[in-house]
N, C-alpha and C positions, 0 to 999 in steps of 0.2 A: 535652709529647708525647715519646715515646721514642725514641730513635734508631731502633733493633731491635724487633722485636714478640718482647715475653716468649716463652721458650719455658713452652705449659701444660703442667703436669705428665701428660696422657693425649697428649701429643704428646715426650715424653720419651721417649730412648732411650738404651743401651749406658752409657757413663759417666753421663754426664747421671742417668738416672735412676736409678744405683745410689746417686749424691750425693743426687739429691734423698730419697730412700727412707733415707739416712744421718743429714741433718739434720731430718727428722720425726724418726724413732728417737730420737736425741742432745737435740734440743730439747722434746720431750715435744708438738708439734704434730701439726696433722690438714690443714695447706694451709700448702704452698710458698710462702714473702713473694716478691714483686715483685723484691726485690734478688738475690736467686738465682734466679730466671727469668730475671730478664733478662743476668746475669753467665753464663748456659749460651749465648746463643748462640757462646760460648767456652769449649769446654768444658774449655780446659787452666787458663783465668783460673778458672773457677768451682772447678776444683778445689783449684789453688793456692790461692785467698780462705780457701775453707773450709779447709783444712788449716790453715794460716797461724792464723787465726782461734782456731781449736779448741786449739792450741799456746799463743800469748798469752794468750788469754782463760780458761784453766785453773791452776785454785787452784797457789801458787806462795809468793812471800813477800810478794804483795798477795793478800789475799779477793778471791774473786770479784765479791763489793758494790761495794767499792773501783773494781774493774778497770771495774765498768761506770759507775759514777760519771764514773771519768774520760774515757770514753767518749762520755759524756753533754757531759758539762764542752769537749770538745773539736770534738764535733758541735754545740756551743751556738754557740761561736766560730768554723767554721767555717762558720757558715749551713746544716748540713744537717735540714732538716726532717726526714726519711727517719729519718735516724741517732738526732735526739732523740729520736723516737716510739717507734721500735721499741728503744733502748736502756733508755729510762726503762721501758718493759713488762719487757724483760729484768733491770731492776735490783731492782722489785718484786718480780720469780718467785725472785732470789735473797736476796730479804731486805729491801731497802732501804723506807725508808718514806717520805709522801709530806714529813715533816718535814726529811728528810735530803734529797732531789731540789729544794726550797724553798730550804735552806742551798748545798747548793751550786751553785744556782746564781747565788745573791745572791754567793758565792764567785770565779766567771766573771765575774761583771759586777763586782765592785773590780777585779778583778787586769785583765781589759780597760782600766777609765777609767786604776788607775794607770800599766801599761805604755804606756799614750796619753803621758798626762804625761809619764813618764821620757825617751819617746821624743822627743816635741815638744821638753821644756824641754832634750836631750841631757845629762842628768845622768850627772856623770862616776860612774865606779864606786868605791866607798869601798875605803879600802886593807884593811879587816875584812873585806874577801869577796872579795878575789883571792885 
């Protein structure tokens, strides 16, 4: 349950709904996600987010596939359901396919067990990669 009751977009105002009215535009949607409703009951957080967001997540010296890949890869390991759902949709609209989301996430799950291992067994670091 949420902390805050989302703000709905016909209860939007002033900043708020010039952002939300931004990221329809920008993302090619027709209804405001839950993560930006509920990031407006602040509306300096929601602004900064999206800015911020819009900055990173913009073709660069990784594709934008990539960018959400890792995204993906990071809200895996984080626990965030929210993030894998709505990235993995965002990864497909810029390319990726369901082979590629498959791979990396089998990718997430070695590099988890073996950072477990390295951690647990405290494997020193090899003098090749200092």
């Amino acid at each position: 349950m949420p902390i805050f009751k989302p703000i709905e977009e016909n209860d939007a105002k002033g900043k708020v709904k010039e952002i939300y009215d931004e990221i329809k535009k920008v993302r090619k949607i027709t209804e405001i996600p839950n993560f930006w409703k509920s990031l407006a009951n602040n509306p300096e957080t929601l602004e900064r987010t999206w800015t911020s967001l819009q900055q990173v997540m913009k073709k660069g010296a990784l594709d934008p596939v990539v960018k959400e890949l890792i995204y993906v890869a990071v809200s895996v390991t984080n626990g965030c359901e929210y993030c894998v759902k709505s990235h993995s949709l965002a990864a497909k609209k810029k390319g990726a396919t369901n082979d590629m989301i498959n791979e990396m996430i089998a990718v997430v799950g070695m590099a988890n067990e073996t950072n477990r291992l390295v951690e647990g067994y405290q494997v020193e670091i090899d003098e090749a990669y200092k």
